[in-house]
Biopython code that builds the backbone (N, CA, C, O; Angstrom):
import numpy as np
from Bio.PDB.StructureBuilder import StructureBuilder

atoms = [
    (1, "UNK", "N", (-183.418, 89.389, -142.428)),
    (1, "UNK", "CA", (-182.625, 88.242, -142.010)),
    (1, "UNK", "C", (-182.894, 87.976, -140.525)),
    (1, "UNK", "O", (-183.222, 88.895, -139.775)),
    (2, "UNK", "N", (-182.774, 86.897, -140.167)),
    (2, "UNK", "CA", (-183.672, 86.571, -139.060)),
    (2, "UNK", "C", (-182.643, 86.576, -137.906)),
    (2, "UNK", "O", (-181.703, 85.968, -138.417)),
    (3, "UNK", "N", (-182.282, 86.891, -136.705)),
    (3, "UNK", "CA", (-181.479, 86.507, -135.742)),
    (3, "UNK", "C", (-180.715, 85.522, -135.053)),
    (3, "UNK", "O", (-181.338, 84.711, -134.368)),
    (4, "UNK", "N", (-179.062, 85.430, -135.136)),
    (4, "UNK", "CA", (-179.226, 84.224, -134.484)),
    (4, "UNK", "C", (-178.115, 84.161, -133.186)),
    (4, "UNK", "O", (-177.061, 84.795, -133.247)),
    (5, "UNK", "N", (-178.395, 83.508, -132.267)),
    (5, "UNK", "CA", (-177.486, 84.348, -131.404)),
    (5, "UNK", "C", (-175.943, 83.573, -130.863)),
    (5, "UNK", "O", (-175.627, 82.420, -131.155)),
    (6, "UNK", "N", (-175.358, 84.246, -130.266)),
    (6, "UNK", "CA", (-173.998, 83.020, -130.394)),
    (6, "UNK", "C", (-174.017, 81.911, -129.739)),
    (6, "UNK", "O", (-173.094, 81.126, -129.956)),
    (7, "UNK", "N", (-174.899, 81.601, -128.920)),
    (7, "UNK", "CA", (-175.059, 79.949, -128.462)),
    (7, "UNK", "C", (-175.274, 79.556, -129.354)),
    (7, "UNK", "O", (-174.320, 78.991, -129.890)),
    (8, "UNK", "N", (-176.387, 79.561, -130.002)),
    (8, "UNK", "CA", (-176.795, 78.814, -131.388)),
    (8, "UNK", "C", (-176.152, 78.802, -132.396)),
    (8, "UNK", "O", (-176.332, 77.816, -133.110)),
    (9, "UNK", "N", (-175.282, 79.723, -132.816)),
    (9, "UNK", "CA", (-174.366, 79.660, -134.066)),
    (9, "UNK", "C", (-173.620, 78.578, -133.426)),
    (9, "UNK", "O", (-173.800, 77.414, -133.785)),
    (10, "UNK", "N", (-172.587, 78.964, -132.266)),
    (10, "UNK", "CA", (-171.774, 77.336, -131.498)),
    (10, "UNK", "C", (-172.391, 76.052, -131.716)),
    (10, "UNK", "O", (-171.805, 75.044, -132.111)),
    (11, "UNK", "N", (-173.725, 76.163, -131.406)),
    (11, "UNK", "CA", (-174.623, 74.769, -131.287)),
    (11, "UNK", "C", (-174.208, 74.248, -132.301)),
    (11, "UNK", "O", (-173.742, 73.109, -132.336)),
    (12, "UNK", "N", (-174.314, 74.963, -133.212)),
    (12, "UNK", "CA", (-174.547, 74.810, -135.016)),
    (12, "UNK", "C", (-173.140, 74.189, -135.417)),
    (12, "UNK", "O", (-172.946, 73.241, -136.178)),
    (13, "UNK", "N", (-172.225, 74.933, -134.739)),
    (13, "UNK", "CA", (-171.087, 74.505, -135.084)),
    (13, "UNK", "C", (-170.329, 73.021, -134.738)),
    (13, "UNK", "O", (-169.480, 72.256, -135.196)),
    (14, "UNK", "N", (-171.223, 73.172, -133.640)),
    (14, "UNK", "CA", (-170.382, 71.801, -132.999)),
    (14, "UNK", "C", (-171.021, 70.383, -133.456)),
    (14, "UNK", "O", (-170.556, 69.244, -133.436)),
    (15, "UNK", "N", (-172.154, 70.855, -133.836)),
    (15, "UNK", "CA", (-173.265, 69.704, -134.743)),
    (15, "UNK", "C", (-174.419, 70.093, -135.187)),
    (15, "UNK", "O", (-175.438, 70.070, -134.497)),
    (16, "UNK", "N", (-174.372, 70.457, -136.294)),
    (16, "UNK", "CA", (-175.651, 70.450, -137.030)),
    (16, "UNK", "C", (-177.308, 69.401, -136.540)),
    (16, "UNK", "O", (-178.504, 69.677, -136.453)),
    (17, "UNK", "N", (-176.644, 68.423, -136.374)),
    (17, "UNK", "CA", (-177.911, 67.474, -135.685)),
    (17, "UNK", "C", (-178.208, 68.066, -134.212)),
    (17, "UNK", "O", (-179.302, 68.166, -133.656)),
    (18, "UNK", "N", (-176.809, 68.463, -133.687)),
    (18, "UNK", "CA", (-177.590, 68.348, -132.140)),
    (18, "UNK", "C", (-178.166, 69.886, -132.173)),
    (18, "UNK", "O", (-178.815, 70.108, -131.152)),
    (19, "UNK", "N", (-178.098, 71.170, -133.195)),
    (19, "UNK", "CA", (-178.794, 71.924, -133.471)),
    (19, "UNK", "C", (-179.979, 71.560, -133.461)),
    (19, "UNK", "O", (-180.893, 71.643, -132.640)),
    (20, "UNK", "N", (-179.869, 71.141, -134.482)),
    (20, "UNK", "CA", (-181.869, 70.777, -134.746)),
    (20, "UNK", "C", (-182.584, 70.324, -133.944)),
    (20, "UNK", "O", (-183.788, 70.506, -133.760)),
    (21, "UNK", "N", (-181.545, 69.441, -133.204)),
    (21, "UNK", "CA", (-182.782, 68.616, -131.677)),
    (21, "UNK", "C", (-182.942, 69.322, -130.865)),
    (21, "UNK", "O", (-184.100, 69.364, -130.448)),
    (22, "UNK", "N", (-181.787, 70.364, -130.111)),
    (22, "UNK", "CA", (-182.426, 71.165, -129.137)),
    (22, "UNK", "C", (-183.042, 72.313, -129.794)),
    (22, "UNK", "O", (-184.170, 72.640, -129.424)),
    (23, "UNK", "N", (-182.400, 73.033, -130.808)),
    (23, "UNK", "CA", (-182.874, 74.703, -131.378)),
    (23, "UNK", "C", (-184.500, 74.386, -131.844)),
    (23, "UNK", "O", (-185.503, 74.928, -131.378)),
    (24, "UNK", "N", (-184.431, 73.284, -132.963)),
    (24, "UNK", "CA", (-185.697, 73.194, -134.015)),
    (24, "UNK", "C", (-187.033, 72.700, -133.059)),
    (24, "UNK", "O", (-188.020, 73.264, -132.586)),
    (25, "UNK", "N", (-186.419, 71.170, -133.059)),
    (25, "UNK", "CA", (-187.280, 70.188, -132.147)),
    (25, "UNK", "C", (-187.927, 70.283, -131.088)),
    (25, "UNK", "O", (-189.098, 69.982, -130.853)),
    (26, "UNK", "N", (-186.863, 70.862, -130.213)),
    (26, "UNK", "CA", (-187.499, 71.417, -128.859)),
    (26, "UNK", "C", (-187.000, 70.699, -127.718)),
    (26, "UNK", "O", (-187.247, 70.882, -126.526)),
    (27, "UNK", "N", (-185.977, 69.529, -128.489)),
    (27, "UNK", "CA", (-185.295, 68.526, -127.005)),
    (27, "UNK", "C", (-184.961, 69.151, -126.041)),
    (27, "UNK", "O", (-184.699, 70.330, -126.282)),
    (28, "UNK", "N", (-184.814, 68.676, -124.527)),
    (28, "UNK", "CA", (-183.774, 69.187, -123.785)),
    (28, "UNK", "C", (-182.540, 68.565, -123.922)),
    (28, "UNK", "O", (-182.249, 67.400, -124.192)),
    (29, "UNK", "N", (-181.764, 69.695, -123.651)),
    (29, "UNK", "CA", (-180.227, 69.542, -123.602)),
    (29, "UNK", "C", (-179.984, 68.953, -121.982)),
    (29, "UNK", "O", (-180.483, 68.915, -120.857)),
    (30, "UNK", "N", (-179.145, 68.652, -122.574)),
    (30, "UNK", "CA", (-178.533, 68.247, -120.195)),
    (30, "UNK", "C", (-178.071, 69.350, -119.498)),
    (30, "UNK", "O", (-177.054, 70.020, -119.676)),
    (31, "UNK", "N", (-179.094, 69.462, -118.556)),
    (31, "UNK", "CA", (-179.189, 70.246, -117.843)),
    (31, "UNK", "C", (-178.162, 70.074, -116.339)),
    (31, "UNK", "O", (-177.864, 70.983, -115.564)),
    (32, "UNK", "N", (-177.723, 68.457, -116.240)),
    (32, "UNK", "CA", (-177.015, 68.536, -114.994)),
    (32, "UNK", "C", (-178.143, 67.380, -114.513)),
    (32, "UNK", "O", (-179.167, 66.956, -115.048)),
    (33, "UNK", "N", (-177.377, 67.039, -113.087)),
    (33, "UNK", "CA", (-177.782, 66.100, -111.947)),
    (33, "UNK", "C", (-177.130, 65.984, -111.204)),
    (33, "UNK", "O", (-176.031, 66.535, -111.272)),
    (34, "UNK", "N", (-177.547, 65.079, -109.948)),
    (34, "UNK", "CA", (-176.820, 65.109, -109.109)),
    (34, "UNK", "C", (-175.015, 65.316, -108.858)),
    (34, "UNK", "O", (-174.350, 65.933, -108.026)),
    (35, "UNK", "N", (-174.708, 64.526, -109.944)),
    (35, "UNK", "CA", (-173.217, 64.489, -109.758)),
    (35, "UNK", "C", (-172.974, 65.493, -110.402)),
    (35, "UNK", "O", (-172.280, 66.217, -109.688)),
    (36, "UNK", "N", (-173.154, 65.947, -111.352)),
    (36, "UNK", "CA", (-173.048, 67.444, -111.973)),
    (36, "UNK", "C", (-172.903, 68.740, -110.393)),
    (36, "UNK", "O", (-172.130, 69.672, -110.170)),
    (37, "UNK", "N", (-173.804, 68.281, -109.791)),
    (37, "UNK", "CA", (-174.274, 69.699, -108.549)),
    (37, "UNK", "C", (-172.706, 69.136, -107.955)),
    (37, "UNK", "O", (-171.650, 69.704, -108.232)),
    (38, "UNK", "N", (-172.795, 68.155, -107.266)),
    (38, "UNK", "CA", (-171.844, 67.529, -106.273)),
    (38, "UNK", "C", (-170.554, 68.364, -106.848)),
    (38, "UNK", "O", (-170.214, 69.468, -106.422)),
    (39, "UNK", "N", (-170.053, 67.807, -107.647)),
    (39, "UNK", "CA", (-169.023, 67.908, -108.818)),
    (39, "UNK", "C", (-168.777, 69.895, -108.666)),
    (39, "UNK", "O", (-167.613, 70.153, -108.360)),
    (40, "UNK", "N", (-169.374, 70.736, -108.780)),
    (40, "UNK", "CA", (-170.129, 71.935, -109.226)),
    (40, "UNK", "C", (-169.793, 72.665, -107.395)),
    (40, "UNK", "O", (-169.140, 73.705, -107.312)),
    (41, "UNK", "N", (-170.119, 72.238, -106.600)),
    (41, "UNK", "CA", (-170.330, 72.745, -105.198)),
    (41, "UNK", "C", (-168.729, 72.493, -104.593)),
    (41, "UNK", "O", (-168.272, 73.196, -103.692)),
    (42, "UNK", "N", (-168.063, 71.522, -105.155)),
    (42, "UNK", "CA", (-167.141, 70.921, -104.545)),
    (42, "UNK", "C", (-165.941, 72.072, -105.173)),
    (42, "UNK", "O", (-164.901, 72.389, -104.595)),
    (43, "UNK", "N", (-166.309, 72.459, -106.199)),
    (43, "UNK", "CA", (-165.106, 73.232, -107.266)),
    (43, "UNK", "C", (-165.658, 74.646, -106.358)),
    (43, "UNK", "O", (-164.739, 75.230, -105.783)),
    (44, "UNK", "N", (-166.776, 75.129, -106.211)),
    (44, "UNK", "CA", (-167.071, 76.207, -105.840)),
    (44, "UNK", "C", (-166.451, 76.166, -104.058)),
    (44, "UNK", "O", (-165.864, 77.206, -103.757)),
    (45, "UNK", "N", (-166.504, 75.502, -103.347)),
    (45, "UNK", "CA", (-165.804, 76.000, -102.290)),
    (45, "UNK", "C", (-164.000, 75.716, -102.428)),
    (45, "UNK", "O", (-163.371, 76.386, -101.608)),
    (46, "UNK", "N", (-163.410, 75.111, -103.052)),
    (46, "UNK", "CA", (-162.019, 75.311, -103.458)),
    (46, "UNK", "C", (-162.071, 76.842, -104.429)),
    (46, "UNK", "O", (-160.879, 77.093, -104.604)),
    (47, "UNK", "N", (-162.696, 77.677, -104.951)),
    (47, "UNK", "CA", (-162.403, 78.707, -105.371)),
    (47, "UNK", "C", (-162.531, 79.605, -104.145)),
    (47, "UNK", "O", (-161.648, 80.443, -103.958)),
    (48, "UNK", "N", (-163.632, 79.499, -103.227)),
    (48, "UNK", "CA", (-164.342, 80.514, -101.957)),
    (48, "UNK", "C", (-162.947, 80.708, -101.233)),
    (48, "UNK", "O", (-162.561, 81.713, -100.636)),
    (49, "UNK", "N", (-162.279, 79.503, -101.427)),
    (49, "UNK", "CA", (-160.851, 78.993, -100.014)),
    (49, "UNK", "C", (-160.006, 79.586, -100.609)),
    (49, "UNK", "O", (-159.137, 80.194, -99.983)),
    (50, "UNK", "N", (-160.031, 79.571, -101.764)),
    (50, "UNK", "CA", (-158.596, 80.586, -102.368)),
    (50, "UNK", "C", (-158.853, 81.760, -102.623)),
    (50, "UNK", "O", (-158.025, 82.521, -102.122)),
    (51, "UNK", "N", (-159.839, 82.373, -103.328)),
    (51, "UNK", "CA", (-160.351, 83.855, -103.353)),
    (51, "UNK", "C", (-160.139, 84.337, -101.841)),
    (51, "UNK", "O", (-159.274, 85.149, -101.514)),
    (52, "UNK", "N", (-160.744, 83.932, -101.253)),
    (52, "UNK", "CA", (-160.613, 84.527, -99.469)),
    (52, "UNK", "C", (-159.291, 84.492, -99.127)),
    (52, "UNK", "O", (-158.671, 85.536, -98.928)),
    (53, "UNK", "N", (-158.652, 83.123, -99.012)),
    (53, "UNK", "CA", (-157.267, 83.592, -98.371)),
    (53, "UNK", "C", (-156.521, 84.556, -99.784)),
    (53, "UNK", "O", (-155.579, 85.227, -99.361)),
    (54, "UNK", "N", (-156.702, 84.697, -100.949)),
    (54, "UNK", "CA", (-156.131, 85.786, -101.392)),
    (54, "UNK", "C", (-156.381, 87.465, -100.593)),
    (54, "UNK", "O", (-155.650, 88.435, -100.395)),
    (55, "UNK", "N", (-157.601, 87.178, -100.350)),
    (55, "UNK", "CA", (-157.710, 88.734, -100.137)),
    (55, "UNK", "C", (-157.744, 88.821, -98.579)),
    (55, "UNK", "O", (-158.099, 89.851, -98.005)),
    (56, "UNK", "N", (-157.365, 87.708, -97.936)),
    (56, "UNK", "CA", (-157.452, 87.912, -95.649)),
    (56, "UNK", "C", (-156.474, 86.571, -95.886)),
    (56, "UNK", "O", (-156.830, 85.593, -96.545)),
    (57, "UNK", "N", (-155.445, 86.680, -95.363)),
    (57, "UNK", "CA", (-154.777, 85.881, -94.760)),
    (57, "UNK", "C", (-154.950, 84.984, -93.865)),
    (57, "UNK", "O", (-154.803, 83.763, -93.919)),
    (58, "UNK", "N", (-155.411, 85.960, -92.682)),
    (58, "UNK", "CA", (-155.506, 85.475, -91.582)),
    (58, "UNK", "C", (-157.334, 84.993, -91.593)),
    (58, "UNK", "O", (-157.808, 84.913, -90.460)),
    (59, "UNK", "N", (-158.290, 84.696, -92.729)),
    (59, "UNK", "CA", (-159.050, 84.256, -92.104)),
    (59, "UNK", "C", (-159.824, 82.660, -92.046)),
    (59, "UNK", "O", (-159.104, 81.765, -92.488)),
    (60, "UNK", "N", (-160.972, 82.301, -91.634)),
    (60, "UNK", "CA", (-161.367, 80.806, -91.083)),
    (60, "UNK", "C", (-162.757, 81.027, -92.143)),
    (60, "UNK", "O", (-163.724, 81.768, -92.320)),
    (61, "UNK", "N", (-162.024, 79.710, -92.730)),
    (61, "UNK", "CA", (-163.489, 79.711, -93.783)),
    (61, "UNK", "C", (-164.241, 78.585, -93.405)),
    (61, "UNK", "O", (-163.529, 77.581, -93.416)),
    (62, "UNK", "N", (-165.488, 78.343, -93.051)),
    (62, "UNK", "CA", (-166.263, 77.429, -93.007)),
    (62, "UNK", "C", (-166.815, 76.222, -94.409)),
    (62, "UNK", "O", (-167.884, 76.064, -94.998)),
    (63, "UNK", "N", (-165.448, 75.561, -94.499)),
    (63, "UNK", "CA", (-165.763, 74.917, -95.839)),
    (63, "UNK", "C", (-166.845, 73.966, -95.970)),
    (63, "UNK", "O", (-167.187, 73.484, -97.050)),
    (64, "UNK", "N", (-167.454, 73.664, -94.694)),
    (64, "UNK", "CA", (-168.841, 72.400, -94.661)),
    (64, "UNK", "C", (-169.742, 73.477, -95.054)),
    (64, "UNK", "O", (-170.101, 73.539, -96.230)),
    (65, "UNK", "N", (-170.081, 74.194, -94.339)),
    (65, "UNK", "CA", (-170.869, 75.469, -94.623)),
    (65, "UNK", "C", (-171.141, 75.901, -96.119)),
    (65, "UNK", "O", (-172.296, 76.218, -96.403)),
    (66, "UNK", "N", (-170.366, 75.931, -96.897)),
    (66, "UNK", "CA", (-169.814, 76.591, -97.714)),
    (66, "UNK", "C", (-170.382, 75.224, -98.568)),
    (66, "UNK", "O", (-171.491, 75.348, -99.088)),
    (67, "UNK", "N", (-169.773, 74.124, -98.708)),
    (67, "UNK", "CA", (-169.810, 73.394, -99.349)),
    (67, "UNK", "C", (-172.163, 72.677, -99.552)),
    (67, "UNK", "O", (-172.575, 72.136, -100.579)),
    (68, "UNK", "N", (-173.176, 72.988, -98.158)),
    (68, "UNK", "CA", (-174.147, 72.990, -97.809)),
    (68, "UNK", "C", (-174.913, 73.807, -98.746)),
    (68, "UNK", "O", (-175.897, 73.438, -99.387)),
    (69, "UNK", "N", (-174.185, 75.317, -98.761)),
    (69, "UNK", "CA", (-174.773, 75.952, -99.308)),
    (69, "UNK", "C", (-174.837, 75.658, -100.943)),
    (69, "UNK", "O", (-175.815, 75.772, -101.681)),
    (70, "UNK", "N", (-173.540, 75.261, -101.260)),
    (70, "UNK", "CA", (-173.542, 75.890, -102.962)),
    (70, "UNK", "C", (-174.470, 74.333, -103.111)),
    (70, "UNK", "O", (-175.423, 74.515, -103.870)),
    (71, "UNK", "N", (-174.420, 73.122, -102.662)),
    (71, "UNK", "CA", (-174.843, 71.917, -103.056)),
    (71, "UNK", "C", (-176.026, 72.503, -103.371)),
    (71, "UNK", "O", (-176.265, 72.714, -104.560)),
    (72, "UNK", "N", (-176.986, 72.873, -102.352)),
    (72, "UNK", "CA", (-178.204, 73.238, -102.344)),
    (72, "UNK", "C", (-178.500, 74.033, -103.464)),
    (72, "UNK", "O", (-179.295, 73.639, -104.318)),
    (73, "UNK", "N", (-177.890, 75.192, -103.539)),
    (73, "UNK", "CA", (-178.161, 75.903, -104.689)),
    (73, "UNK", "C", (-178.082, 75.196, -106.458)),
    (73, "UNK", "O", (-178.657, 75.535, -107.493)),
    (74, "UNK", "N", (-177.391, 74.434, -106.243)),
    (74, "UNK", "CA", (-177.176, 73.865, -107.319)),
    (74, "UNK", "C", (-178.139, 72.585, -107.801)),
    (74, "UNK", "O", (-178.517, 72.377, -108.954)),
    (75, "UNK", "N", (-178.435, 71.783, -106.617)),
    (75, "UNK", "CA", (-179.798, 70.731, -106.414)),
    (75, "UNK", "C", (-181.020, 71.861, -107.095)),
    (75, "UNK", "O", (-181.700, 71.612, -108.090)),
    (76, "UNK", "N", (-181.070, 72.865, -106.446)),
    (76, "UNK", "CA", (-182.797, 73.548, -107.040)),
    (76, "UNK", "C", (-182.729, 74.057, -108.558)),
    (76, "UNK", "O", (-183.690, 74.578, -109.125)),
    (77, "UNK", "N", (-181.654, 73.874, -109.064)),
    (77, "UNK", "CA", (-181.351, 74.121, -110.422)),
    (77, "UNK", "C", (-182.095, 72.921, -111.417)),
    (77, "UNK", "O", (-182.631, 73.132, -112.505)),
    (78, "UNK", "N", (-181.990, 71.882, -110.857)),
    (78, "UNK", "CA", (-181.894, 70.816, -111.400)),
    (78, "UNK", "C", (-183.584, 70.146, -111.181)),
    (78, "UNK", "O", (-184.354, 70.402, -110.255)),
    (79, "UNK", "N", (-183.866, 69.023, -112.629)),
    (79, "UNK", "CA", (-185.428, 68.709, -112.305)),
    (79, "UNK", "C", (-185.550, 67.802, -110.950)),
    (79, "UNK", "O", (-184.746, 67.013, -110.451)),
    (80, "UNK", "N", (-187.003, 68.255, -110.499)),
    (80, "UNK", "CA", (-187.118, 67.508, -109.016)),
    (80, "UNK", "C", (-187.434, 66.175, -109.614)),
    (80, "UNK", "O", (-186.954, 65.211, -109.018)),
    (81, "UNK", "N", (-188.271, 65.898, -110.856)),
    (81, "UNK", "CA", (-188.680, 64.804, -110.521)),
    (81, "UNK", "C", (-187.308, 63.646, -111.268)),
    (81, "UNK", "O", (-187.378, 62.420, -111.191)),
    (82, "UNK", "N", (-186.540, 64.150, -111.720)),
    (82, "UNK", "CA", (-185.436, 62.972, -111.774)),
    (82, "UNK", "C", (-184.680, 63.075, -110.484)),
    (82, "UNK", "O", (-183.748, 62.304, -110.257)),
    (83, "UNK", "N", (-184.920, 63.678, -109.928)),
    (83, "UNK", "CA", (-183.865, 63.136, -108.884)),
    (83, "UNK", "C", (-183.981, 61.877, -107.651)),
    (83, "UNK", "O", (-184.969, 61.383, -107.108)),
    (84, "UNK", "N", (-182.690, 61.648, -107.510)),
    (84, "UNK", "CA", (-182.683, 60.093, -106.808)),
    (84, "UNK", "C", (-182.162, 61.001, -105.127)),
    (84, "UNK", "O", (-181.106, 61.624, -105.012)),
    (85, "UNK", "N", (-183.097, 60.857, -104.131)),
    (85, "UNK", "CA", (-182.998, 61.903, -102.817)),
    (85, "UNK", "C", (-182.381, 61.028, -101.591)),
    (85, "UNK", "O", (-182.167, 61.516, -100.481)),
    (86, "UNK", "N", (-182.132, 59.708, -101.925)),
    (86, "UNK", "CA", (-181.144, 58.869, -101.168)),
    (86, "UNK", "C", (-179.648, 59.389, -102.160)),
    (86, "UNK", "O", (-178.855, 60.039, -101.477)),
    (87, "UNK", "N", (-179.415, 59.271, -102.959)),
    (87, "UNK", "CA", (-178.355, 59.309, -103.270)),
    (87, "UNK", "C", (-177.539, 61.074, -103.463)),
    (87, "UNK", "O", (-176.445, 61.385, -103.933)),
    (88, "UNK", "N", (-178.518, 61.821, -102.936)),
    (88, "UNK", "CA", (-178.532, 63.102, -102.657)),
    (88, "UNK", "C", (-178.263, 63.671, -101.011)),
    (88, "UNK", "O", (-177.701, 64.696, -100.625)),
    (89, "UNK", "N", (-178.968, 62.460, -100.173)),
    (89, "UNK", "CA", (-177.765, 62.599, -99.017)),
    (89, "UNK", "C", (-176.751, 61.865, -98.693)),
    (89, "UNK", "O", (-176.019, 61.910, -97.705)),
    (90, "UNK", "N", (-176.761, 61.238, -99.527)),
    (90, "UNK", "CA", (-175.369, 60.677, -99.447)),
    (90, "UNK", "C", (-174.133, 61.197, -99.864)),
    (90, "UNK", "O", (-172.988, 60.818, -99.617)),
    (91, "UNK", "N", (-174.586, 62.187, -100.578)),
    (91, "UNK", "CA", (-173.380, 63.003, -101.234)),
    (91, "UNK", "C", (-173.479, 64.352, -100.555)),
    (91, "UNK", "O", (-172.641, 65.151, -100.974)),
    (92, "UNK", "N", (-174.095, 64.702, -99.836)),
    (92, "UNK", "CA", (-174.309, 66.071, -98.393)),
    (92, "UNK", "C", (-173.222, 64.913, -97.558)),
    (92, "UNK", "O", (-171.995, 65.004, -97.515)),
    (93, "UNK", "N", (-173.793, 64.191, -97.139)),
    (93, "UNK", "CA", (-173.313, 63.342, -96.005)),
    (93, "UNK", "C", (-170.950, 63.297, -96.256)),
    (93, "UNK", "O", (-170.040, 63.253, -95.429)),
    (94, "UNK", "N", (-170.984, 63.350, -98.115)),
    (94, "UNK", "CA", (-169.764, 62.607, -98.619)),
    (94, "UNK", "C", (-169.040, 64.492, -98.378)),
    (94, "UNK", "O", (-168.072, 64.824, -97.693)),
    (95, "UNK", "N", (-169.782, 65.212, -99.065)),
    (95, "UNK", "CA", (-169.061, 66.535, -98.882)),
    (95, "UNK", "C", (-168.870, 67.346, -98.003)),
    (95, "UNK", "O", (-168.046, 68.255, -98.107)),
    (96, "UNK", "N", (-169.635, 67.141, -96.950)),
    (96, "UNK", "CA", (-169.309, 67.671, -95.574)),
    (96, "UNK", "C", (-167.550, 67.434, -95.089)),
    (96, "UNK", "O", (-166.648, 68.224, -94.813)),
    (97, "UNK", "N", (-167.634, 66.096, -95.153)),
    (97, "UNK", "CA", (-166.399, 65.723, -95.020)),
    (97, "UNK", "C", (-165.056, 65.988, -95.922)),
    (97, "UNK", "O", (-163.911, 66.154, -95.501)),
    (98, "UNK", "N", (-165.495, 65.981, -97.220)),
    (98, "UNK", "CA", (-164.778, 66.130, -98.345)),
    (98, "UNK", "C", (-164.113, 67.930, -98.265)),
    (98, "UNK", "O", (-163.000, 68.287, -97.878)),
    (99, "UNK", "N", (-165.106, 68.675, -98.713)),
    (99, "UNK", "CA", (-165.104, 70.179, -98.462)),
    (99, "UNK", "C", (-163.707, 70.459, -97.623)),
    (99, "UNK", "O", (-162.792, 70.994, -98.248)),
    (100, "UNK", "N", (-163.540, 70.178, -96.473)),
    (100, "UNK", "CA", (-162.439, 70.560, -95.758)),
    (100, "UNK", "C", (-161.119, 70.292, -96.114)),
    (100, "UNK", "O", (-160.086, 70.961, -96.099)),
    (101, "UNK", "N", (-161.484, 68.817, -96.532)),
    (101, "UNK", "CA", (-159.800, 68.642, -97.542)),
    (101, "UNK", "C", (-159.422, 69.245, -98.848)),
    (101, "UNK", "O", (-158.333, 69.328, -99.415)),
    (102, "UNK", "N", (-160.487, 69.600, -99.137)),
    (102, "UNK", "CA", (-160.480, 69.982, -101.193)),
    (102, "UNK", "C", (-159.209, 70.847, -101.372)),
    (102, "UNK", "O", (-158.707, 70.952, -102.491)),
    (103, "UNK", "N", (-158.645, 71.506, -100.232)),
    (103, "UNK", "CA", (-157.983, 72.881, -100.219)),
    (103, "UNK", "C", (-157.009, 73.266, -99.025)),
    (103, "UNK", "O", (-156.997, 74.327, -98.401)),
    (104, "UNK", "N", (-156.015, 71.905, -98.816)),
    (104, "UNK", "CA", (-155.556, 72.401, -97.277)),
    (104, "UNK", "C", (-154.944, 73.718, -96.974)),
    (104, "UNK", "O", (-154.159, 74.297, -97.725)),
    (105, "UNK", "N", (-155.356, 74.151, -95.822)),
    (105, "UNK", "CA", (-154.967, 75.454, -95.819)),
    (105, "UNK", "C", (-153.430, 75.506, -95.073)),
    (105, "UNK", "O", (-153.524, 75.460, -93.847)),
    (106, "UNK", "N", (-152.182, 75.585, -95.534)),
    (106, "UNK", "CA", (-151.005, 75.582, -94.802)),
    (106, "UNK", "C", (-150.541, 77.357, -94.080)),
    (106, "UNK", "O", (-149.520, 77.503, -93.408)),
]
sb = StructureBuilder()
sb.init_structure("model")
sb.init_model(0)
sb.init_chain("A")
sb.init_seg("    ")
for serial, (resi, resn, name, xyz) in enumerate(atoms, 1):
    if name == "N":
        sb.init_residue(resn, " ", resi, " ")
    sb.init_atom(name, np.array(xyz, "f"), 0.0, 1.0, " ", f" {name:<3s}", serial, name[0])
structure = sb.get_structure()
């Protein structure tokens, strides 16, 4: 009996068709994009801001920083050649600013 593993049983479950297109066929599935990363970086420094002040009270988190890094990491995830690189600093440019509010620190 041949193997099957639990992504694919889920796949299976949630649609038989969209099984076959990514498992059989060979489609890609969505992998993400820009707003996916944006979206993705923005949640990840509101967790950094609360994990930290859980465990230091007293300390200073660099949420632009923070917010630079995970974007990035999350951009090289993603295919180069769909991406739109104006509308990729524009959203560095939107979260710099954003990042600091996501999580006021009282």
């Amino acid at each position: 009996m041949p193997h099957i593993s639990y992504s694919e049983l889920k796949d299976w479950a949630k649609c038989p068709f969209y099984h076959k297109l990514i498992r059989i066929d060979g489609h890609k599935a969505f992998t993400g994009n820009e707003y996916t990363a944006f979206g993705t970086a923005i949640h990840s420094v509101c967790e950094k801001v609360l994990t930290e002040k859980k465990v230091n009270e007293s300390f200073n988190v660099d949420e632009t920083g923070y917010f630079e890094k995970f974007f990035k990491e999350e951009i090289k995830k993603l295919d180069k050649k769909d991406l739109n690189y104006g509308l990729i600093e524009n959203m560095e440019e939107q979260g710099r600013k954003l990042a600091p509010l996501a999580i006021p620190i009282l």
